[in-house]
C-alpha positions in Angstrom: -10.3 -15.7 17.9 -6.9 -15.9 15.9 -9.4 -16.5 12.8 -10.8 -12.8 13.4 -7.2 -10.8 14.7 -6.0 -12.1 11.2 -9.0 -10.9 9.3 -9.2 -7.6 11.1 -5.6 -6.9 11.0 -5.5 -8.2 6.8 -8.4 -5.5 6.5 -5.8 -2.7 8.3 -3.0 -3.8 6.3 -5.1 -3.3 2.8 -6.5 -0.4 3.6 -3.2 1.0 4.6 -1.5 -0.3 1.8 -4.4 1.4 -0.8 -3.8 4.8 1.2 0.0 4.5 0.6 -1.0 3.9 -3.4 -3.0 6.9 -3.3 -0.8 8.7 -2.2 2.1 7.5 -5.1 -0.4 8.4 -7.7 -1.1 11.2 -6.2 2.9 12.5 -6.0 2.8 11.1 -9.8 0.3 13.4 -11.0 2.2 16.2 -9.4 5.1 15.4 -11.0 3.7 15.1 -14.4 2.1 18.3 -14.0 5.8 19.7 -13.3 4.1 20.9 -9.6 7.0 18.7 -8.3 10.3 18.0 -7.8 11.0 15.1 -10.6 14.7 14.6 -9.7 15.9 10.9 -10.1 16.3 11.0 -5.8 12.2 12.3 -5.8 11.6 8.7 -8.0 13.5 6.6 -6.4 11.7 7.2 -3.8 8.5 7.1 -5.1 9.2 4.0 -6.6 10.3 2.7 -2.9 6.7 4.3 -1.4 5.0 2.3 -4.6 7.2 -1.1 -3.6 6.0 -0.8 -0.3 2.4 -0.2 -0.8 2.0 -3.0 -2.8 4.1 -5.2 -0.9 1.8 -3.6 2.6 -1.5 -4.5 0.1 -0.5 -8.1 -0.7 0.1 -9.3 2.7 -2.9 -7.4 4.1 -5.0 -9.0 1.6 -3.1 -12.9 2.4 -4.2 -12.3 6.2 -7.6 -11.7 4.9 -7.7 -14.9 2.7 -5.8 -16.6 5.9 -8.6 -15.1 8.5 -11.5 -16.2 6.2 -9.9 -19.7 5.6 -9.4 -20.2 9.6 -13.3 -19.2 10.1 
């Protein structure tokens, strides 16, 4: 039971975390194009977005490895 609420929840957290990367690269893009505000505030907090998508990714994909480990 806790084996499959740590897999399932690990899978959310990924997935979540992958969406919130999208979505940097996606902001990136739009800056590069000049479609978008580049200011140094706009960055800083992409780069915080980026941070946290990662950070969301990784500990998604440690539940995961936790879930399948408990199995």
């Amino acid at each position: 039971m806790i084996a499959q609420i740590a897999l399932y929840a690990g899978i959310f957290l990924t997935v979540l975390g992958l969406v919130g990367l999208a979505a940097c690269i996606r902001k990136a893009i739009a800056v590069k194009r000049g479609e978008a505000d580049g200011s140094s505030k706009s960055m800083n907090r992409l780069v915080a977005l980026n941070m946290g998508a990662v950070g969301t990714a990784f500990f998604g994909l440690a539940l995961v490895t936790v879930g399948l480990l408990l199995r």
